[in-house]
C-alpha positions in Angstrom: 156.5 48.9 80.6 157.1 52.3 81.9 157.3 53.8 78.7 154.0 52.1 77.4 152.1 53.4 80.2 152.9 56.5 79.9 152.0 56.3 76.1 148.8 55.3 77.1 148.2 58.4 79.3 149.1 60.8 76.6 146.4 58.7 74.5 143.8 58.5 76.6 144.0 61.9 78.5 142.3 64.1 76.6 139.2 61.6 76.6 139.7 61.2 80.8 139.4 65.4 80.9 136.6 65.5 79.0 134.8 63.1 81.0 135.2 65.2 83.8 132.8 67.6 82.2 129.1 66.9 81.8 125.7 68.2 81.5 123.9 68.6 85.2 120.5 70.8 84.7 118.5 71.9 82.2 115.9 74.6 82.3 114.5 73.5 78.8 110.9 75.3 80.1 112.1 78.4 81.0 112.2 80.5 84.9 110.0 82.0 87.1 111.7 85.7 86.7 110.4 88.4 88.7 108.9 91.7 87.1 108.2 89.5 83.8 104.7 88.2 82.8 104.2 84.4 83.2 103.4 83.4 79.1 106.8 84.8 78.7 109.0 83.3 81.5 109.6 80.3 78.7 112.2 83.0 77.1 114.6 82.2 80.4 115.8 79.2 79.8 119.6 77.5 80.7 121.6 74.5 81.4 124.6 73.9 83.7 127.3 72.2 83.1 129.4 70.3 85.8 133.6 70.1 86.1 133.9 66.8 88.4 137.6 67.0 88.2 139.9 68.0 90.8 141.1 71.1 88.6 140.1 74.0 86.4 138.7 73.8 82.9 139.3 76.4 80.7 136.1 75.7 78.3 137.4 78.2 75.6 136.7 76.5 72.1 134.1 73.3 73.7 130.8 73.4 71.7 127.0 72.4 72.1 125.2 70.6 69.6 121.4 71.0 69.6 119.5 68.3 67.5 116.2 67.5 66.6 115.6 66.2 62.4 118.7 68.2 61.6 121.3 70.4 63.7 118.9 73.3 65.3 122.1 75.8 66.4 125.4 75.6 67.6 126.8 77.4 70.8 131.0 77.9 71.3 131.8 78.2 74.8 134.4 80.9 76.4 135.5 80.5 80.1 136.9 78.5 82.7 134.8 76.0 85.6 136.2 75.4 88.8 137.1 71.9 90.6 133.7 70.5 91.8 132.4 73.8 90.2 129.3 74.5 87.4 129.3 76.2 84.4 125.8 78.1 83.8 124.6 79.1 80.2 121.3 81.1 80.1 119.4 82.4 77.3 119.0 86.0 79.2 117.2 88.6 77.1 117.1 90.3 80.9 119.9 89.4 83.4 117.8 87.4 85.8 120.2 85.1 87.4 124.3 84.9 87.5 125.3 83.2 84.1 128.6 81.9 83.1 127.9 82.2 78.9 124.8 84.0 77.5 123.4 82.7 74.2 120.4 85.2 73.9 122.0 86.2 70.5 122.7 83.0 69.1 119.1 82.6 67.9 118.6 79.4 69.4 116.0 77.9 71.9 115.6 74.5 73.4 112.5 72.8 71.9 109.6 72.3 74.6 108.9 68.7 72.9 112.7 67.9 73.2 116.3 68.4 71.8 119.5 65.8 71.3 122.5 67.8 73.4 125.9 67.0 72.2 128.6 68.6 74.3 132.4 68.7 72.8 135.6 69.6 73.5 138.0 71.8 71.7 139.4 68.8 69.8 135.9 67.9 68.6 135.6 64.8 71.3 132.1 64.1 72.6 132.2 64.9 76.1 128.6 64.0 77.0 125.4 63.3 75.2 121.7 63.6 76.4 119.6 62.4 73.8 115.7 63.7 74.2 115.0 64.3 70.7 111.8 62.1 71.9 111.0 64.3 74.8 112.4 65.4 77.6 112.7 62.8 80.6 112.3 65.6 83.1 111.4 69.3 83.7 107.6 70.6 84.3 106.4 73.5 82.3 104.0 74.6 84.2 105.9 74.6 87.7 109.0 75.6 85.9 110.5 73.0 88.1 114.0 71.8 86.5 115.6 68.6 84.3 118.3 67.3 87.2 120.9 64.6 87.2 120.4 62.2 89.5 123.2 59.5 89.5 122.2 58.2 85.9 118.8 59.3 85.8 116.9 62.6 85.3 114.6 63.8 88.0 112.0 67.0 88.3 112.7 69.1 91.1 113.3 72.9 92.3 115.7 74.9 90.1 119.6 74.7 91.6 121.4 76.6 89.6 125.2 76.4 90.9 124.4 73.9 93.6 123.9 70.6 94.4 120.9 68.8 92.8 118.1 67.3 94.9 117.6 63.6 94.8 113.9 62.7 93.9 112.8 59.2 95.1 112.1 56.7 92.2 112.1 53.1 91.7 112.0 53.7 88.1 114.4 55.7 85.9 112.3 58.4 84.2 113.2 58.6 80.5 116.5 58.6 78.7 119.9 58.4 80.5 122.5 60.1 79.1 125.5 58.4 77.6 128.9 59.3 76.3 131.5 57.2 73.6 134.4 57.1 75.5 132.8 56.9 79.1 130.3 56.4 81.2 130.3 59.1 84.2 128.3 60.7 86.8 127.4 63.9 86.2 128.2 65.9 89.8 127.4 65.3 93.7 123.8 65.4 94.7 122.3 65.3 98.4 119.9 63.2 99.9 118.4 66.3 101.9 118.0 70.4 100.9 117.4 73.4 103.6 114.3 74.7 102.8 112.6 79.3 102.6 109.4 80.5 103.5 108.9 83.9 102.4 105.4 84.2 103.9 101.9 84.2 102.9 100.2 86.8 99.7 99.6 90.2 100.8 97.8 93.5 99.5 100.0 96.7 100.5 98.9 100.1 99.8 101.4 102.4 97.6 103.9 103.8 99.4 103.4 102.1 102.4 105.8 100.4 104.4 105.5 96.7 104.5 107.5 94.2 106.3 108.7 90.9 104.8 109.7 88.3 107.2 111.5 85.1 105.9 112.4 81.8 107.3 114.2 79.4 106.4 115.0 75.4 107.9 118.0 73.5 107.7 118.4 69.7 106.1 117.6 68.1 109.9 114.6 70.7 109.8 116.0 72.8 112.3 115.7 76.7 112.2 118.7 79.0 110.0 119.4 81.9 111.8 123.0 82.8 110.1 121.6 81.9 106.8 121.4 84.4 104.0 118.5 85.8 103.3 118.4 87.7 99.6 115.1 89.1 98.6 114.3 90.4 95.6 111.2 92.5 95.3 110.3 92.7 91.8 110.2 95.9 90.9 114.1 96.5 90.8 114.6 96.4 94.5 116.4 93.9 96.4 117.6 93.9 100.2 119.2 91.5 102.2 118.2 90.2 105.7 115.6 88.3 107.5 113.3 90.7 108.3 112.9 93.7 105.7 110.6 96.6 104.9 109.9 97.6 101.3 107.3 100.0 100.0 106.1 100.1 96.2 106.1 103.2 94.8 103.8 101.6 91.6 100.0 100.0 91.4 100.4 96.1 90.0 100.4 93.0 91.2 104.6 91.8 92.1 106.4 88.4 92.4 108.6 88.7 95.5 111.1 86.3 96.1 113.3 84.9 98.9 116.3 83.3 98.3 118.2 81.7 101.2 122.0 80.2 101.2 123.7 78.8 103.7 127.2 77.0 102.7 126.6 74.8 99.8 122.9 74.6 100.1 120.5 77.1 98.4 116.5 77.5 98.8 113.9 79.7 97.3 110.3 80.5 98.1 108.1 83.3 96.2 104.7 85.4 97.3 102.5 87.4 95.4 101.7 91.2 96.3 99.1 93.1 95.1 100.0 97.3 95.5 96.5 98.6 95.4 96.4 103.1 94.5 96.3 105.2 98.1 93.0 106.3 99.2 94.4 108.1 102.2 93.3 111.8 102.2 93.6 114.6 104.8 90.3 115.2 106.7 90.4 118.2 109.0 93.7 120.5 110.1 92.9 122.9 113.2 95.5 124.9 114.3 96.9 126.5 117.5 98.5 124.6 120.3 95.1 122.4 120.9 95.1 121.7 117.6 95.7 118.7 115.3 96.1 117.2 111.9 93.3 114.2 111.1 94.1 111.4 108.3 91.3 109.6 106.9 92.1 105.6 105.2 88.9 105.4 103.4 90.7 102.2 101.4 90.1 98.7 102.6 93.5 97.8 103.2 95.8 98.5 106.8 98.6 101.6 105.6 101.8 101.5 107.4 102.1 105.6 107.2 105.8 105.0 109.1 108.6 107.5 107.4 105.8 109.4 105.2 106.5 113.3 106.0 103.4 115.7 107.3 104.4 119.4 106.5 102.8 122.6 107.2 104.8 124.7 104.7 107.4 125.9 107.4 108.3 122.9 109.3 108.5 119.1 108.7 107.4 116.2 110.9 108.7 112.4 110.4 106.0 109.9 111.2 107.4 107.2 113.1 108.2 103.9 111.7 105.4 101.5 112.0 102.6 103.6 112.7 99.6 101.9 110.9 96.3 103.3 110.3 93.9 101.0 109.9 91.0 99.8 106.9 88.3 102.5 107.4 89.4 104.4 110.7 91.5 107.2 111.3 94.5 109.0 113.1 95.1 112.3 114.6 98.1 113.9 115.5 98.3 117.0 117.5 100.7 119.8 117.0 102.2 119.4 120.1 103.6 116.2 119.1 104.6 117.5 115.6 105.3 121.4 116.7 103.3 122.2 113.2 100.2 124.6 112.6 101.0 127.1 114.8 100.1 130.2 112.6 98.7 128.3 109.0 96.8 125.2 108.3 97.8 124.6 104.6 99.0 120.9 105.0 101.1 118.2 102.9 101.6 115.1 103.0 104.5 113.5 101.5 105.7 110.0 100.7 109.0 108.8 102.8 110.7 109.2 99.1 110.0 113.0 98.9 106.8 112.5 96.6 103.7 115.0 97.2 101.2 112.3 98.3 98.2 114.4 99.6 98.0 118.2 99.8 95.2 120.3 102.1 94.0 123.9 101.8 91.0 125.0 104.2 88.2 126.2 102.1 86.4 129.7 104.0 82.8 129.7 103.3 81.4 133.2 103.0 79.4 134.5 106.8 75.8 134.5 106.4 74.9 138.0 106.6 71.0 138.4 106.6 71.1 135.8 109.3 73.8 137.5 111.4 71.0 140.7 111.7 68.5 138.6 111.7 70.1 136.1 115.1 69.8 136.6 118.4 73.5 136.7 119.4 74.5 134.4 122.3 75.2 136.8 125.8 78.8 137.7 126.4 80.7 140.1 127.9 78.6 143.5 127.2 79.5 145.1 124.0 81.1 141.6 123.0 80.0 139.9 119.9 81.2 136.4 119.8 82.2 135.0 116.2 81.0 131.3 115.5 83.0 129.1 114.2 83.0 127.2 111.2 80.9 124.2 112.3 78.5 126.4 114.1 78.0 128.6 111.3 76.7 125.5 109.3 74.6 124.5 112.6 73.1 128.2 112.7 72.2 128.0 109.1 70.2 124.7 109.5 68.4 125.8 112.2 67.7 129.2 111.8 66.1 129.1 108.4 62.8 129.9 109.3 64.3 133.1 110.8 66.4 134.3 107.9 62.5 134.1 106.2 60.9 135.9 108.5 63.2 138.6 108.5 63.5 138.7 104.5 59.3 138.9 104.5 59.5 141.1 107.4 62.0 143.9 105.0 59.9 143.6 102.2 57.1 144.3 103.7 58.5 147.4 104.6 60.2 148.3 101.6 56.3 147.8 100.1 54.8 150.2 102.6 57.3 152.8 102.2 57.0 153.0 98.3 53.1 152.8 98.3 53.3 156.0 101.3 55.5 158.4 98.4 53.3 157.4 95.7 50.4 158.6 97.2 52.0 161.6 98.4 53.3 162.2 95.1 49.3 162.1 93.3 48.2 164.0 96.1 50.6 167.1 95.2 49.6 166.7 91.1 46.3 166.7 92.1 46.1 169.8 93.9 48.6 171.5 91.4 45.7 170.9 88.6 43.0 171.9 90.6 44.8 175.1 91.2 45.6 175.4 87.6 42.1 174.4 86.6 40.5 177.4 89.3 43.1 180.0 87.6 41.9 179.2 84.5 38.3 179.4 84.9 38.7 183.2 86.5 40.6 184.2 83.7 38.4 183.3 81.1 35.3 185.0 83.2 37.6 188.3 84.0 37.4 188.5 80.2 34.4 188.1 79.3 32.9 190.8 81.5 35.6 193.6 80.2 34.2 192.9 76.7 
């Protein structure tokens, strides 16, 4: 008997191992992948595999049969799955989540209206078969929401890629069930309850500005996570981790950020849009000396979080403080004896908390108005004093004193007339005179003559 049994084992045992490994998720509709337009998030697709078994599969050799008419493409796997582990295959033209096997360069895509999967072993055994060549019983392409395995049904719920499915209520199983010639199995675990992330609500951030991103996150009894791990990626290339984090975008466009929280075997993931508008922040008066100050202007209609940007006067550098906000439309001043600058110059920069010139000021001298300096009354001072007006007054004195600077401009011309018609008169008088004298010379001459002859 002994001998039979064992017989039997031999037999059957490379049909038991490959039961242990089935198909668990399928992407067929693509991800959600952050700095990538929507109309082409359908290129991101992947499945997961599941090792139910209470050891290590090496995976080297199994293939994957896609079918529609005719055989569509072929994938061989390479690698090994874990006990109560998954085995994730993405088609990632852009590493966009943690795969197991990348088939970008096999050619092959899963077909939106549907696809026979075939999964074999290295001995060419049908491990598990999922035939939707009809359509696919789950998945939504527009929520990008996933195909799961739900005992022997497949349900439409939030992507879980290397964790345990959700379990979606039904009465009714919702399309095809997969099925397998040597057994019938269940594809992996799957909980009655998931924690759940909130990464907040859309926001509109200026460039460069610091902006705080505050998660949360609840627990399967709905209680709060605090020791949870909080993963955000920010979808221009940054990422942090944390609860609470700041971030600034250093580009104008419109961003997918997106949380992703973990706590032991459970996973969640929540996503906000931000809009990064250009900076309309600009430097609106400098004045220096120890009463002085430096005045910035937000003339955009969004809050700016100016916390870490750099003011500099050429010679010395101040740090503004984290979360100091100016806000839509208003102002803020800070005076040089809080940042020790402008104490000899007022050329002024203003520099992103990255080292990037953001805004740069030069004072611009308008020429003194001579004629109407001559033409003022001076204000009294100490005698022999002649006070200097500043910039602001010099403007005022020009508005006001207009009808002076014509008076005395009429007032000099006139003169200037008067004196040229007084030494052209002169000047007649004196050629006048000289031709009468000629003229009188002349006629005596003549007469002197006249009588000698």
């Amino acid at each position: 008997m002994r001998p039979l049994l064992i017989s039997l084992l031999f037999f059957f045992w490379p049909f038991l191992v490959s039961a242990s490994v089935a198909l668990n998720e399928v992407a067929w509709m693509g991800s959600r992948v952050d700095g990538v337009e929507s109309k082409d998030w359908w290129r991101y697709e992947w499945f997961e595999l599941y090792n139910g078994s209470a050891d290590t599969m090496d995976l080297g050799g199994w293939k994957v049969e896609f079918w529609r008419d005719s055989l569509d493409f072929t994938m061989t796997l390479m690698g090994t799955v874990a006990p109560d582990g998954y085995f994730l295959i993405a088609s990632s033209e852009k590493i966009f989540m943690n795969f197991d096997f990348n088939y970008a360069n096999l050619g092959g895509k899963l077909n939106n209206n549907g696809e026979k999967i075939i999964l074999k072993d290295t001995s060419g055994n049908v491990a598990d078969t999922l035939d939707a060549a009809g359509g696919w019983p789950a998945g939504d392409n527009n929520t990008k929401d996933t195909m799961q395995k739900q005992g022997d049904i497949w349900v439409t719920a939030s992507p879980t890629p290397r964790a345990q499915n959700f379990v979606v209520s039904t009465s009714e199983p919702s399309g095809v069930t997969p099925s397998s010639p040597q057994t019938s199995i269940s594809s992996g675990p799957f909980i009655t309850q998931n924690i759940s992330a909130y990464a907040g609500e859309d926001k509109k951030v200026v460039v460069g500005s610091a902006s705080e991103f505050l998660g949360s996150a609840k627990g399967i009894n709905g209680e709060a996570l605090e020791n949870a791990r909080f993963w955000w990626n920010f979808g221009d290339g940054g990422t942090k981790e944390g609860r609470a984090v700041p971030h600034s975008f250093e580009i104008p466009g419109i961003y997918t950020v997106g949380l992703h929280v973990s706590s032991g075997t459970y996973s969640a993931s929540d996503y906000l849009k931000v809009t990064v508008v250009p900076n309309q922040l600009v430097v609106k008066s400098v004045l220096k000396g120890a009463d002085g100050f430096i005045k910035l202007d937000n003339q955009s209609e969004v809050e700016i979080d100016v916390g870490g940007w750099v003011i500099s006067d050429g010679l010395a550098n101040f740090v503004i403080p984290p979360k100091t906000k100016i806000g839509s439309k208003s102002e803020a001043a800070f005076s040089n004896k809080a940042t020790a600058l402008f104490k000899n110059n007022t050329t002024a920069s203003v520099l992103y908390p990255n080292g990037v010139l953001a805004l740069l000021w030069k004072p611009v001298i308008s020429p003194a108005p001579q004629i109407i300096a001559e033409s003022v009354d001076r204000p009294s001072g100490p005698k022999g004093a002649v006070e200097t007006p500043k910039k602001e007054e010099v403007v005022s004195s020009q508005q006001v004193l207009s009808s002076a600077e014509d008076k005395s401009v009429n007032s000099e011309a006139a003169q200037i007339n008067r004196s040229a018609s007084s030494g052209a008169g002169k000047l007649f008088f004196a050629a006048a005179l000289g031709l009468g004298f000629l003229a009188s010379f002349g006629f005596l001459l003549f007469k002197w003559k006249n009588q000698k002859f």
